[in-house]
N, C-alpha and C positions, 0 to 999 in steps of 0.2 A: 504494500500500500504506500502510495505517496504523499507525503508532507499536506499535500491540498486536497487532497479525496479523506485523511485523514481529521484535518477541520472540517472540513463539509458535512461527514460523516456528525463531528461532536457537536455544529453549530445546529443540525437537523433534532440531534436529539435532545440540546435546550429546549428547544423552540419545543418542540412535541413534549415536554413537561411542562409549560407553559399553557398549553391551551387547556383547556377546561368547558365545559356545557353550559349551556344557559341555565341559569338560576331563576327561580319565580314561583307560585302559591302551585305547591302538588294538589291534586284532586285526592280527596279523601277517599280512602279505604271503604271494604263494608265491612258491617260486625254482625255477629251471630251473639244471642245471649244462650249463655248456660249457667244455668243454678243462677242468674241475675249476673252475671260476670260478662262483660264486651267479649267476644273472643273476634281483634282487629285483623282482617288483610289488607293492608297497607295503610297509608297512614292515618291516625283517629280525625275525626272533625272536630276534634277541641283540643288546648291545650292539655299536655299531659306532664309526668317525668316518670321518667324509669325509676323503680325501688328494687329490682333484679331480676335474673336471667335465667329460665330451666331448661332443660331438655328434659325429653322421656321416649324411651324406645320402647314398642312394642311387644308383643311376643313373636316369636316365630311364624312365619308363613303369614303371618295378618295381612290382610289387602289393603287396611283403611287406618287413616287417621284419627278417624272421629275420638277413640280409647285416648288415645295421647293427646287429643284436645280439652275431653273433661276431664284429665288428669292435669292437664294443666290449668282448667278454672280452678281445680279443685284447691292447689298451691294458691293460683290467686287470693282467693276466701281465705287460706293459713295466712296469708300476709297481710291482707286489708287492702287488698287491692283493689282497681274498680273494674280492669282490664286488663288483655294481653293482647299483646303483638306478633302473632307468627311470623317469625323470619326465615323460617325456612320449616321442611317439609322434604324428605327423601328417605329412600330405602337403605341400610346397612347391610353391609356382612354382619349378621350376628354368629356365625360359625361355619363349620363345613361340614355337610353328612359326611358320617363315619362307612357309612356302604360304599356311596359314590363320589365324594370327594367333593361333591357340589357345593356352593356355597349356598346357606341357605338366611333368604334375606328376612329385616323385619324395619316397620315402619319405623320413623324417629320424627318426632318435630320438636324445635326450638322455638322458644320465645321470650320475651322481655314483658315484665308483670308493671303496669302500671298505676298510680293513682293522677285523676283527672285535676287538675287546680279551679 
């Protein structure tokens, strides 16, 4: 590489840590209530703060989220929260059959427990 393909190369990639997206008011999320608890996808329509963060992974073979959602109102209610946030939602390796070696998967979702201000 030469001296000048070498800046070109380092001035491109200031430049591309510099740019950034347009900023401006997200559309609020929707929420589902369980046991009286918001359960958010994407962002709440009122101010909030995070009091903290759970995950819970399912059982084995489970198809659905829903188990790891009222387990996570249920956390909400031990905290005093008024809401959660799913941030995420996917399958794990929870192990490997021991016959076939397969991996066998199970639900997990993550979320952030809020109270509203």
């Amino acid at each position: 590489m030469t001296f000048k393909s070498i800046t070109l190369l380092s001035t491109l990639l200031a430049l591309a840590g510099c740019a950034s997206a347009p900023t401006g008011p997200s559309s609020p999320g929707t929420s589902t209530s369980i046991n009286g608890i918001d359960i958010w996808t994407g962002e709440p329509s009122r101010p909030y703060h995070v009091i903290s963060t759970v995950s819970h992974e399912g059982p084995d073979n489970s198809a659905t989220y829903a188990e790891e959602e009222r387990f996570v109102a249920d956390d909400a209610q031990k905290a005093g929260a008024d809401g959660a946030i799913i941030l995420d939602t996917v399958m794990v390796v929870s192990r490997f059959d021991i016959a076939d070696g397969r991996p066998v998967l199970a639900p997990k979702v993550d979320a952030q427990l809020i109270k509203y201000q």
